[in-house]
N, C-alpha and C positions, 0 to 999 in steps of 0.2 A: 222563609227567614228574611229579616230585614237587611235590607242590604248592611247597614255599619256594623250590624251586629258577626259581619265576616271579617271588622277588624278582629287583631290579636286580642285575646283574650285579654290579657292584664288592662291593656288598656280600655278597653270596654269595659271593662269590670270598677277600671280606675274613674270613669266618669258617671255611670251608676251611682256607686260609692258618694262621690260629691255631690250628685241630686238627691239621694235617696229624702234627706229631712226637709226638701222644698216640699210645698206646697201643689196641687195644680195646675195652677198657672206657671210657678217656676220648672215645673217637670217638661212641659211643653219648651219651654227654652232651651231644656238640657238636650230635648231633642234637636231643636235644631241646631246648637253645638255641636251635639254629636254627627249633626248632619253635614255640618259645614268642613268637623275634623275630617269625615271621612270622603267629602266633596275633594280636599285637596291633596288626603292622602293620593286617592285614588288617581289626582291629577298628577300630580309629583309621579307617581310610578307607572305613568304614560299608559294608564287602561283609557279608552274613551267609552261611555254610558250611550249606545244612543235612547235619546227619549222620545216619547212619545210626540207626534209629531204639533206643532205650533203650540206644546206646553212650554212654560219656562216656571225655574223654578226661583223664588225669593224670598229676602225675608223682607219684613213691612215693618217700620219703626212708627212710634204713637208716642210724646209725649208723658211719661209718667204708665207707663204699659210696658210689658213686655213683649219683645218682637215676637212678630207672629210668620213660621215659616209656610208660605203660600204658593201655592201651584195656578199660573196665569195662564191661562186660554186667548191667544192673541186670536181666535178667530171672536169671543166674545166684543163688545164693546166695551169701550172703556170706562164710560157711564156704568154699565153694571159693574165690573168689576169692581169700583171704585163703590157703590153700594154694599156689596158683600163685603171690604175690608169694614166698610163704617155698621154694616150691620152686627159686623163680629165682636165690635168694639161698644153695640148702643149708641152710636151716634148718628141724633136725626137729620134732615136735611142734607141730605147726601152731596147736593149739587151743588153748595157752599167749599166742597172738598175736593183736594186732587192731591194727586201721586207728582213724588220728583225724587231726583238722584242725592241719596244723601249720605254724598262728596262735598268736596267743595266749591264744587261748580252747582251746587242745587236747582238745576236744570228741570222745568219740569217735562211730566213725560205727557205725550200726545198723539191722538192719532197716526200724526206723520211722524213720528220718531220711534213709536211703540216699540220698533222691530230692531231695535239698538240695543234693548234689554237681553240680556243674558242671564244664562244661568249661574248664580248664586251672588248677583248685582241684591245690594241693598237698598230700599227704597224707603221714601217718609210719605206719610200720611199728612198732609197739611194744607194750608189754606188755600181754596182757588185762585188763581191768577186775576180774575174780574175781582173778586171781595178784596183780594189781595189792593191789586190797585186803586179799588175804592176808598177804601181805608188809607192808603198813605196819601189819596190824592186832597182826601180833607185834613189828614194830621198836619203836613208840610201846611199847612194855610192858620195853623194855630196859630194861637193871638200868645202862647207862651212859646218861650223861646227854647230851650231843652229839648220841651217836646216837636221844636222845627229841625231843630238840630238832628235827634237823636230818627226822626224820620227821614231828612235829604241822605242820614247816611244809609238807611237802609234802602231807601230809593236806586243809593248809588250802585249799592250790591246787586240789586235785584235787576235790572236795568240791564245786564250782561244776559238777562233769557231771553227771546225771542219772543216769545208767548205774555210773557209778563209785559213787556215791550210794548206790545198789539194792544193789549188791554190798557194799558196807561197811555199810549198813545190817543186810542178812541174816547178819553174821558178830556182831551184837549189839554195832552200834560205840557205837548211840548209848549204851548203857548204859555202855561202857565209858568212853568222856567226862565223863559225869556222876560215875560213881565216881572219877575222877583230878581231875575237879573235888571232888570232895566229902571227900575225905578224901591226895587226892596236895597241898593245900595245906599240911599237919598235915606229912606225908610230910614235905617240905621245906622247912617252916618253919624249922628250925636254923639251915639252909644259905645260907638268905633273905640272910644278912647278907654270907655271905662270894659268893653267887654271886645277886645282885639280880636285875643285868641279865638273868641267864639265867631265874631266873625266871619274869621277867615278861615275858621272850618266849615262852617256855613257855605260860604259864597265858594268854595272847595269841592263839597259835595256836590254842590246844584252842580257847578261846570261838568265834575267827573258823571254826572246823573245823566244831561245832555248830551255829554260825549257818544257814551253807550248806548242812548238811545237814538241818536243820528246814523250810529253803526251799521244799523242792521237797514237804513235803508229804503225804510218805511216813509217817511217826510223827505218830498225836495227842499233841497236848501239853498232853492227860489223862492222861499217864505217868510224869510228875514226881515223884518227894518231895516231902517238904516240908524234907528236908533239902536238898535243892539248891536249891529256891528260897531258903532261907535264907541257901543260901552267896552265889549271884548276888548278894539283896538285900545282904548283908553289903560286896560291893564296891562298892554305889553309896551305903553309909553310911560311908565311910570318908572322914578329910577329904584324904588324900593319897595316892591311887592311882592308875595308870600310867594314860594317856591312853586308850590302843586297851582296855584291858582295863577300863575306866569305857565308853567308847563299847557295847564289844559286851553289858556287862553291861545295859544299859541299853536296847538293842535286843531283848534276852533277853526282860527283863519284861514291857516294849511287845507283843511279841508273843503271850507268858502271855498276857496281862490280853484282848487283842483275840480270843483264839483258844479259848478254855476259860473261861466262867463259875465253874467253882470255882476256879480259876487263879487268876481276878482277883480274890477273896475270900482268896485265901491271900497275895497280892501284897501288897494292901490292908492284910491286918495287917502285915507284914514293912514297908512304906516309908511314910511318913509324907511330908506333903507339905514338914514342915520340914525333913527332910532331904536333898529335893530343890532348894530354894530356893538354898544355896550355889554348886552348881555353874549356877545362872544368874549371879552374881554374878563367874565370870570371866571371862576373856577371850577363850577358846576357843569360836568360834558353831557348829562341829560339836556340841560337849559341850552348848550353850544345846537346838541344835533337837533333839538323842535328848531333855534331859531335860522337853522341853516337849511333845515326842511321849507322854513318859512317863504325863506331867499330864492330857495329853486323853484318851489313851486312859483312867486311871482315870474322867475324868468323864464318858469317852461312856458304857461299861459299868456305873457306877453305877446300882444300883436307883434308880425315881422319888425315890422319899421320902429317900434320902441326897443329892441331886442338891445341895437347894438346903442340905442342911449341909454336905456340899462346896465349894460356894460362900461360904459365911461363914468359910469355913478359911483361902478362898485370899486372903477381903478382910482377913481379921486377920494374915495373913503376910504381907499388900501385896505378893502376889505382879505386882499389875497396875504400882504404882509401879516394880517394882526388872524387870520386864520392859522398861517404857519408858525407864530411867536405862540400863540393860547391855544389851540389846539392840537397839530401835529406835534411840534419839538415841546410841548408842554412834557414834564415828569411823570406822566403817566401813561397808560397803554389804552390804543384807542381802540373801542370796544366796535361789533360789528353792527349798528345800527350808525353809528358815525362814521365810518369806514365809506359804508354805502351811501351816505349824504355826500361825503365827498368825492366819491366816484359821479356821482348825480351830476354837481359844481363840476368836475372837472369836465363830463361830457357838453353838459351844457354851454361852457365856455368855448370849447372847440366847434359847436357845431355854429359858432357865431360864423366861424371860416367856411362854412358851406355856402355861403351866397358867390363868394370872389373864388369859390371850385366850382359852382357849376358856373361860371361867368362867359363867355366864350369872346375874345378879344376882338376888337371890330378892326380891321387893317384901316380905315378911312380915320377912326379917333385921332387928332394929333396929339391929345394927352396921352393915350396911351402909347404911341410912338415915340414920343419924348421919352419915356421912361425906358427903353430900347438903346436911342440914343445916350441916356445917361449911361447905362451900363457901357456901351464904346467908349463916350469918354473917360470914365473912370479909368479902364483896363489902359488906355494907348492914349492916356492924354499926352506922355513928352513926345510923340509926335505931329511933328509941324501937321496944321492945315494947311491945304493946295490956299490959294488966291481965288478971290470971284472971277478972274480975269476970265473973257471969252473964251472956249475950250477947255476949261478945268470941271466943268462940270461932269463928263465923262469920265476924268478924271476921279474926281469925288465919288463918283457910284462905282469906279472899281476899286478903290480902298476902302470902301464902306464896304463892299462883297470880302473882299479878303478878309475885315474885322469882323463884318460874320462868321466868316467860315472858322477864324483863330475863338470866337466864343462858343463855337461848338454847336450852332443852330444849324437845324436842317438845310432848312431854306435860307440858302445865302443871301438871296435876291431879295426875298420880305420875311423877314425874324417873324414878321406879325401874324403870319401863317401858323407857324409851331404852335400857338397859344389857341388855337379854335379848337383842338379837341378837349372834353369835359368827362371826367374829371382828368387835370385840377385847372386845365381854363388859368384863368387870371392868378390864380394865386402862387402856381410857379414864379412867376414874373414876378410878386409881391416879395419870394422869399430871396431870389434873384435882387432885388434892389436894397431890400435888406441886408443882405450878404457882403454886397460892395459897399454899402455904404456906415457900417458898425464893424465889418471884420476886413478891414480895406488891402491893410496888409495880405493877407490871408487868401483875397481874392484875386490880386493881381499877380501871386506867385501860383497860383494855381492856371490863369490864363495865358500868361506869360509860357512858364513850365513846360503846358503842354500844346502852345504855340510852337516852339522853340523843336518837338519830337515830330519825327517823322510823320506822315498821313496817320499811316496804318496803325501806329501807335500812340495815338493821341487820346486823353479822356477828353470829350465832350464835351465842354462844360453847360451850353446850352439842354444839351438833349438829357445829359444826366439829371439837371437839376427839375429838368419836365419829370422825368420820372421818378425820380427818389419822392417829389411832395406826392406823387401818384400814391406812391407803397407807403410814406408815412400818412395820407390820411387814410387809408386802408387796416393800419395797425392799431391806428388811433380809433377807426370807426367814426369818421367824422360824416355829419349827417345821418345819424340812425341814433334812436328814441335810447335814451339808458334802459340796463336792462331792470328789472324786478328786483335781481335777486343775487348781481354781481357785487362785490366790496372793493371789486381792484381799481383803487387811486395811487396815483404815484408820485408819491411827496417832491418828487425835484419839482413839478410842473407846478408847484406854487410859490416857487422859490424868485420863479423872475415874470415881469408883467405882461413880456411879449415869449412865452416858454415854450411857446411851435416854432417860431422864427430861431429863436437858439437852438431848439432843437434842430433844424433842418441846417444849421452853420454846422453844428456838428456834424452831423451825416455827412454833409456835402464833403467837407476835408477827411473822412474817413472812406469814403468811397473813390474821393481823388488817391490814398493810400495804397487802399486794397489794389487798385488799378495800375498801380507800380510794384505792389509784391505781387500780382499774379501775372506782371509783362504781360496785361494784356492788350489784343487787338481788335479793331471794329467787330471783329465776327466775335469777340466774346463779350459784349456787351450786355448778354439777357445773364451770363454765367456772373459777371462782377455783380447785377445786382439781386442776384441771389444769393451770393457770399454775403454781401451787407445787408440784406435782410435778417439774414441769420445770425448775423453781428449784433446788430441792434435788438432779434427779438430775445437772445442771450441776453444779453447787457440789462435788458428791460426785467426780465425775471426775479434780477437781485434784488428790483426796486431800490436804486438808489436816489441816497436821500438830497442828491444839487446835482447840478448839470456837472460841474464841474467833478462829481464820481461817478457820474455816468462817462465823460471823456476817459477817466483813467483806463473804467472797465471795460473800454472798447482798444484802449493800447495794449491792454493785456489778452484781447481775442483776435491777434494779427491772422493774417490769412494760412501762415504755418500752423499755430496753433488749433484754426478750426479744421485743418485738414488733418490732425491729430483727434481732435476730436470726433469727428467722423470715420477714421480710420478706426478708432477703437470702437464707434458703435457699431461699425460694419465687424468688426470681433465678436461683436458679444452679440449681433444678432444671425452669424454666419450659417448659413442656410447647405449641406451637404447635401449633392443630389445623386449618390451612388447608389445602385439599388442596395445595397446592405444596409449603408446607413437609413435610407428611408424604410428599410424592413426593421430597423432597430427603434426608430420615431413611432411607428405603428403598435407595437409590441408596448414600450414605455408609456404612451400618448395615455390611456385609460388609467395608470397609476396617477398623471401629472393633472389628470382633469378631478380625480378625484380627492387627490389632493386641494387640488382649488375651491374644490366643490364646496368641502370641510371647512376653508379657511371663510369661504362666503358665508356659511352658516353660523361657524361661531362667532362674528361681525355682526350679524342680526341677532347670537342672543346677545352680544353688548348692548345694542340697538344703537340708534341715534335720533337726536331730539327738530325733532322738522318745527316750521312756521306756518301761521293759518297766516295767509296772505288775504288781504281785499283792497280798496281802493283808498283805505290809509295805513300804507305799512307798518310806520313807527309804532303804531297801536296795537297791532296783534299779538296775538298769544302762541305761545309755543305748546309743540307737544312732544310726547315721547313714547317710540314704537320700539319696542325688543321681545324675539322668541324666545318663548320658555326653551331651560336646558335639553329636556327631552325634546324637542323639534316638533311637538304637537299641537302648542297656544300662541297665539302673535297677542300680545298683554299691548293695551296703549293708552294715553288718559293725557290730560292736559295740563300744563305745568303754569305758572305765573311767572318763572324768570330763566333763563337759560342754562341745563346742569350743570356743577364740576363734578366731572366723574360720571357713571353710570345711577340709572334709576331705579331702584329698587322694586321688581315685581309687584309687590303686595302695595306700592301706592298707585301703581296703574287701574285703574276704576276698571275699565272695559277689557273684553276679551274676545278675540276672534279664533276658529278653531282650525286649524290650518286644515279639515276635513273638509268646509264649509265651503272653499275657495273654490271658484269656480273659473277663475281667468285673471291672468294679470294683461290688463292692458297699457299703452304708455302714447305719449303724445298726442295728437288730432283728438285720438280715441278714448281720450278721459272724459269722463262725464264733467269734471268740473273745468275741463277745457273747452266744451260743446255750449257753456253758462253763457249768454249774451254779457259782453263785454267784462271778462272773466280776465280779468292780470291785462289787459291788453293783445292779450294771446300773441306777443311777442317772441321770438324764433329763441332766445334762452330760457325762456321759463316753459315753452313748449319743449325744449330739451330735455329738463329735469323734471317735468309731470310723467309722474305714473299712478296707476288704479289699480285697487285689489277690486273683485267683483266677487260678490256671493250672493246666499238664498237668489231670493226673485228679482228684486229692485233693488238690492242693497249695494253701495259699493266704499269703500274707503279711499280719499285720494290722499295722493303724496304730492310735497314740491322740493324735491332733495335739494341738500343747504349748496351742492355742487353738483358735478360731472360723476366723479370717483364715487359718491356716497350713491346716486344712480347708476351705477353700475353693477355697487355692490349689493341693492335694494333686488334689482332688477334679477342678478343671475342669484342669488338668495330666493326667492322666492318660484323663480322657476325648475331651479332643484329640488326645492320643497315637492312642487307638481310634477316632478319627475319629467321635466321638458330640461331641453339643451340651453345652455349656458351662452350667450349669442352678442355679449356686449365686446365692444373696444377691450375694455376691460382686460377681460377673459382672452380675447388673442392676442394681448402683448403680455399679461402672464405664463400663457401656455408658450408662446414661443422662448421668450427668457428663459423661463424652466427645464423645456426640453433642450435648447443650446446648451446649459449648464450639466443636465443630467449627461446627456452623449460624451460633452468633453471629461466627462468628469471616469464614464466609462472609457472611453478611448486614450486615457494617459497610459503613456509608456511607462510601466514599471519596473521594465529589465527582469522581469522575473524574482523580484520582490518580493517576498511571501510578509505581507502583515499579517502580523500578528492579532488573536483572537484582546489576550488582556496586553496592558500597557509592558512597555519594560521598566525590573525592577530599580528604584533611585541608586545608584553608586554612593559608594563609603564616601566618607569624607577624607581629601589629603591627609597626608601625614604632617605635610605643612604648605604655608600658603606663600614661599621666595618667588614663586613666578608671577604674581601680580607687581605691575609694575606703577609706582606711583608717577601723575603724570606735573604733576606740583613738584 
């Protein structure tokens, strides 16, 4: 009996009934209706088929035909195959034809991809990839203008395959793009006026055509002019040009500059950073985050020695104020490709301070000893200087030792000592001279202060402020590459032009604080600045929006308060080590891991929507991964814009069978972390990589959007495989849980008998004199 013919009757009978008056070729439809009904039945109520081995089953779509349901032989070739569907159809010339996915990614299918095909994927019969790019590579050269149009845009589409790519590439397309960029604007500049619009969809396509054919990789882009870069930069110097055709131009350069060193040197002259400044200035935050990708990338590739006059470019164009007026405190919400531009800007700006942390102070410099001496005279200027007279000079060097020792430097004897370890070298001193000289106030009641207190309880102020710039460029991460795949910017630090120097005023008087609410002494110097670590990376969390809410939220995490707040976590993570109670942890532990287990799972059938990353972020495409309800299919398919809300099955193109799975691997051991020069294979993106592995060679990678969503990926899918649950994750929920469950068994109830149902609601008064009004 045929397999659908074990649906229910009526329903089998119900789709007969609707075929019966087709024809033959329509009955063969009905079949594979009926096939496909009974494909998802059967998937819904969680049977798995297994099939015969390297068969897959398909339906095959033909222009003006009806689908044909087809059984593929992947040990066949594809060439045959692709003759049988055209044989089945009478169509000659077979080799003129190929198979692709028909979705809307119309991907085609190839040797090396064959094995991504699935059962009950639909496919199209249609034109090969070589005739394909033939054919558009002579329409786009039509002498009528429609038909150039009406081809760059299908160009534009097609351009996103790989395959199609190769082949349009080997017919010399990319040249060809650049010469109709380079001189087809000349071409039709006349015309500009009377046919804009066309135009600029025109010159639209071509750039979006190039884009995606740079993508994949194929051409270096050490093959440029310098008239075409000329021409790109020429569109992002204009003050009034078409939105998509600013966008891709500006994707263009981004990529130059990231991708070819002489690129970025030829860019460099061609864009100025004041000509990028306007299009921050308006309202469009696509146009903000390409031109701020533009920004960084000049400044990541900057040679050292321009870094920091790069820097002085961007404070004299106030690029930082007119970033925080148009796009942070702008009336909208900043989406997560701009987020991450700005985290980019803000690393980059701080790692300007890496040269003056690793610096290590030369004792012989007299500039830099000056700068020593200034700090003394600042703190004890109303004290008289000795005289040059003969004999004062001993004199002098033992006041100078005592005003060391009141500014809190190790070494009494040469301050210029403390400064040779790296990190932070020089730049403690920087934030030191800053300190006294903008928060002056501020600094002499702080050295005075703790002049004025005994030895043993004095704060430092030397050795503190060596180490606080220690732990702040540690928090900050200063000197290390941004990451991939981080969004955390933190809006105060564009608020002001020197916003690590403020930031370190702050700290310093917060740590001077903390070191009077905790009475402490020389011997607890490593404990205050772990309080203030904690202080600040609290405070940092909230992400406030100025320095000045960042000071408050640090008055509000006094050193009481965060020993409250530790107290209470030490509550809620209190750990009982009686044997009963740990025979009662034992007993519970398999209910709470189960629990967990379930809550991992139904999180993957939510799913979540990952990013294809490559070597230009802004570009890529997203996708989106979630298990079927039954826990037996992982559904996933590629999306064009980021969801709201969850993704609906049935538009996920592809399907993996959680039978299939063969290993999940994660970090080093991803296949697309093993890719030569793959993300950078930097330590956060190495974090959040992980791999499904199946069949022979096949594997899926992930780059989770965070931490939590690899965690939750990770122990979801190792439950699926019936392995142990083994993230972070997973043992700070297990322990929360079972704290909660034990306490929650171990309340004293005095011999309380609750009650199975509720108790019943009481009458109403008889009157209501006992409220009293308070008016």
């Amino acid at each position: 009996m045929p397999l659908w013919e074990r649906l229910p009757r009526k329903l089998y009978c119900k789709i007969l009934q609707h075929q019966q008056h087709e024809a033959q070729a329509q009955t063969r439809a009905a079949v594979y209706t009926v096939g496909s009904c009974f494909h998802w039945l059967w998937t819904f109520l969680g049977f798995t088929m297994p099939p015969p081995a390297d068969i897959v089953k398909v339906a095959i779509e033909w222009p003006g035909a009806y689908p044909k349901l087809m059984e593929i032989d992947q040990k066949k070739p594809l060439s045959a195959i692709i003759k049988e569907v055209c044989d089945g159809w009478s169509l000659a010339n077979h080799e003129y034809f190929a198979l692709q996915h028909a979705d809307s990614s119309n991907f085609y299918i190839t040797e090396k991809n064959r094995n991504e095909i699935k059962n009950g994927t639909i496919l199209r019969l249609t034109t090969s990839p070589a005739q394909n790019a033939q054919q558009l590579h002579e329409r786009i050269q039509s002498s009528s203008m429609d038909a150039k149009l009406e081809a760059l845009k299908d160009l534009a589409s097609l351009s996103r395959d790989v395959t199609f790519a190769q082949e349009f590439i080997n017919l010399d397309g990319i040249s060809l793009l650049t010469q109709m960029v380079e001189s087809g604007t000349e071409r039709y500049q006349k015309l500009q006026k009377i046919m804009k619009p066309c135009f600029g969809d025109m010159l639209s396509f071509t750039l979006t055509a190039f884009v995606e054919l740079m993508d994949h990789g194929i051409v270096s882009w050490d093959t440029f002019s310098v008239a075409f870069i000329k021409k790109i930069a020429s569109f992002v110097n204009k003050s009034a040009m078409d939105v998509s055709i600013l966008q891709r131009s500006l994707a263009i350069l981004e990529s130059m500059v990231l991708n070819s060193h002489d690129l970025y040197q030829k860019v460099a002259q061609e864009i100025t950073i004041g000509q990028l400044i306007p299009h921050l200035q308006g309202s469009d935050q696509e146009i903000q985050t390409y031109t701020i990708a533009v920004i960084n990338a000049l400044f990541l590739k900057a040679p050292d020695e321009r870094r920091q006059e790069m820097a002085n470019i961007l404070a004299q164009k106030q690029l930082r104020s007119i970033i925080l007026t148009h796009v942070i405190r702008a009336q909208r919400a900043i989406n997560n490709e701009m987020a991450h531009q700005l985290y980019v800007l803000q690393v980059l700006t701080f790692n300007l301070l890496e040269d003056r942390m690793m610096t290590k102070m030369d004792p012989q410099d007299q500039a830099q000893r000056d700068i020593i001496f200034e700090l003394r005279r600042i703190a004890f200027d109303a004290e008289s200087e000795p005289n040059n007279s003969s004999g004062s000079m001993e004199k002098r060097k033992s006041m100078y030792t005592r005003d060391y020792k009141k500014l809190g430097f190790i070494n009494h004897v040469n301050p210029a000592m403390d400064f040779t370890q790296t990190p932070p070298g020089m730049l403690a001193l920087d934030n030191m001279l800053y300190f006294a000289k903008h928060h002056q106030d501020a600094y002499i009641r702080i050295v005075l202060e703790n002049s004025s207190r005994e030895d043993k309880h004095e704060c430092p102020f030397g050795r503190s402020s060596i180490e606080l710039t220690k732990m702040l460029c540690e928090i900050l991460k200063v000197g290390e590459l941004p990451s991939e795949t981080c969004n955390d910017f933190h809006p105060m630090f564009f608020t002001h032009d020197r916003s690590f120097e403020e930031f370190f005023c702050i700290c310093i008087q917060l740590l001077n604080k903390t070191w009077k609410e905790m009475r402490a002494t020389s011997e607890d110097f490593n404990k205050v600045m772990q309080v203030v670590k904690e202080q600040v990376m609290r405070a940092l969390t909230t992400k406030p929006s100025s320095l000045d809410q960042f000071k408050s939220k640090l008055q509000n995490l006094s050193y009481t308060e965060i020993l409250k707040i530790r107290q209470s976590e030490r509550m809620n993570q209190e750990d009982f080590q009686s044997r009963p109670i740990l025979e009662l942890k034992e007993k519970i532990q398999p209910e709470i891991l189960e629990l967990i287990k379930q809550q991992r799972l139904n999180r993957l059938v939510e799913g979540t929507c990952f990013r294809k990353l490559n070597c230009r972020r802004r570009q890529d495409k997203f996708w989106y991964c979630r298990l079927s309800p039954n826990h037996k299919v992982l559904h996933y398919g590629d999306l064009e814009e980021s969801p709201q809300g969850e993704v609906p099955h049935d538009s996920l193109q592809d399907k993996l069978p959680v039978a299939d799975i063969k290993a999940v691997v994660t970090g080093k051991d991803c296949p697309h972390m093993k890719e030569k020069g793959a993300l950078k294979q930097n330590k956060e993106v190495l974090e959040l990589a992980f791999s499904i592995l199946y069949d022979s060679n096949c594997q899926l990678n992930f780059i989770a959007p965070d931490k939590h969503e690899y965690c939750i990926w990770t122990d979801g899918l190792n439950a699926l495989l019936g392995k142990d649950m083994m993230s972070d994750l997973t043992r700070n929920d297990l322990d929360t849980l079972l704290s909660m469950e034990i306490k929650l068994r171990l309340l004293d109830l005095e011999n309380i008998q609750i009650p199975d149902a509720p108790p019943p609601i009481p009458k109403e008064p008889s009157n209501y004199d006992f409220v009293y009004d308070c008016n």
